[in-house]
C-alpha positions as semicolon CSV with decimal commas, in nm:
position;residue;x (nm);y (nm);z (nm)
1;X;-1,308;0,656;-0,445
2;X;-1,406;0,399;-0,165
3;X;-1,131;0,128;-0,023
4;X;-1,217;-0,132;-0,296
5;X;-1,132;0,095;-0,621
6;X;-0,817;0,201;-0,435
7;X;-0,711;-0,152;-0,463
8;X;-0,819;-0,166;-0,782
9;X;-0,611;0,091;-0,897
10;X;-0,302;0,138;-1,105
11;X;-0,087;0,220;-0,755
12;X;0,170;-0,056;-0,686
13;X;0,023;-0,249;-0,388
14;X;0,127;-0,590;-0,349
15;X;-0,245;-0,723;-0,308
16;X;-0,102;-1,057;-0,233
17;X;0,064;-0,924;0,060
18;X;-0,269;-0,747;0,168
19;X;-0,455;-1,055;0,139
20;X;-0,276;-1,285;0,336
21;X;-0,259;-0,973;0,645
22;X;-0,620;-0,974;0,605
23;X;-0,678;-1,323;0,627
24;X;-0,401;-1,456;0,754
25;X;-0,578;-1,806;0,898
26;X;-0,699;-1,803;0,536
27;X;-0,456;-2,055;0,285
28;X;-0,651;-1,939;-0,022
29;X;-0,638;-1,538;0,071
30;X;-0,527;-1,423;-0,261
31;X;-0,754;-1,608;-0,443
32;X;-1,040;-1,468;-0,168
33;X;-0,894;-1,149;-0,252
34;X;-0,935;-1,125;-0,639
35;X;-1,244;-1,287;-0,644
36;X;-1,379;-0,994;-0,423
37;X;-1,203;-0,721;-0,613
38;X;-1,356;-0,873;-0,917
39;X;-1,683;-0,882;-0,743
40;X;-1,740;-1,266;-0,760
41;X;-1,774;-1,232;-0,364
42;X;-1,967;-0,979;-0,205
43;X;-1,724;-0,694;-0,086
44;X;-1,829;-0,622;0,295
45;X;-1,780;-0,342;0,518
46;X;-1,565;-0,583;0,710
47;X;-1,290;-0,577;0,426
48;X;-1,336;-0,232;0,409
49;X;-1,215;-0,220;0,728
50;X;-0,951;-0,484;0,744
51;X;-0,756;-0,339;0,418
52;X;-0,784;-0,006;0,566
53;X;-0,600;-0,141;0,909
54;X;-0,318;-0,345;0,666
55;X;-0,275;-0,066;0,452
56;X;-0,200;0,188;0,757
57;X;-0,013;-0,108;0,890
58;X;0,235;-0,163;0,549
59;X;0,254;0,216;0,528
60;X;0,399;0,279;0,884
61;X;0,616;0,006;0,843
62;X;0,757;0,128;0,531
63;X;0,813;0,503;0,707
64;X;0,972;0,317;0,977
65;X;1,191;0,138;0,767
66;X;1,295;0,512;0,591
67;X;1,348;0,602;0,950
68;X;1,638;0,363;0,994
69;X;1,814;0,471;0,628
């Protein structure tokens, strides 16, 4: 499964929230974002990285958060 299907995928990801972290100087992110998942817009190696560097990002913030409980 490569980055793209992940987001795909049934998991609960707030995609909204990934989009605007990956483009955050971008208004219309969510709307860049679904038209790329949908494949309307080319998916590049360059979002394959970004989401990979906001998903680590979300996910350490949510362990820190547990941290704190």
């Amino acid at each position: 499964m490569d980055i793209k299907e992940f987001l795909k995928s049934e998991l609960k990801i707030n995609l909204n929230e990934v989009a605007q972290r990956m483009w955050p100087n971008n208004q219309h992110a969510k709307v860049l974002m679904s038209m790329k998942l949908k494949g309307t817009r080319q998916w590049t190696d360059d979002d394959t990285e970004r989401a990979k560097a906001v998903l680590r990002e979300l996910y350490t913030e949510g362990l820190s958060k547990l941290d704190t409980l």
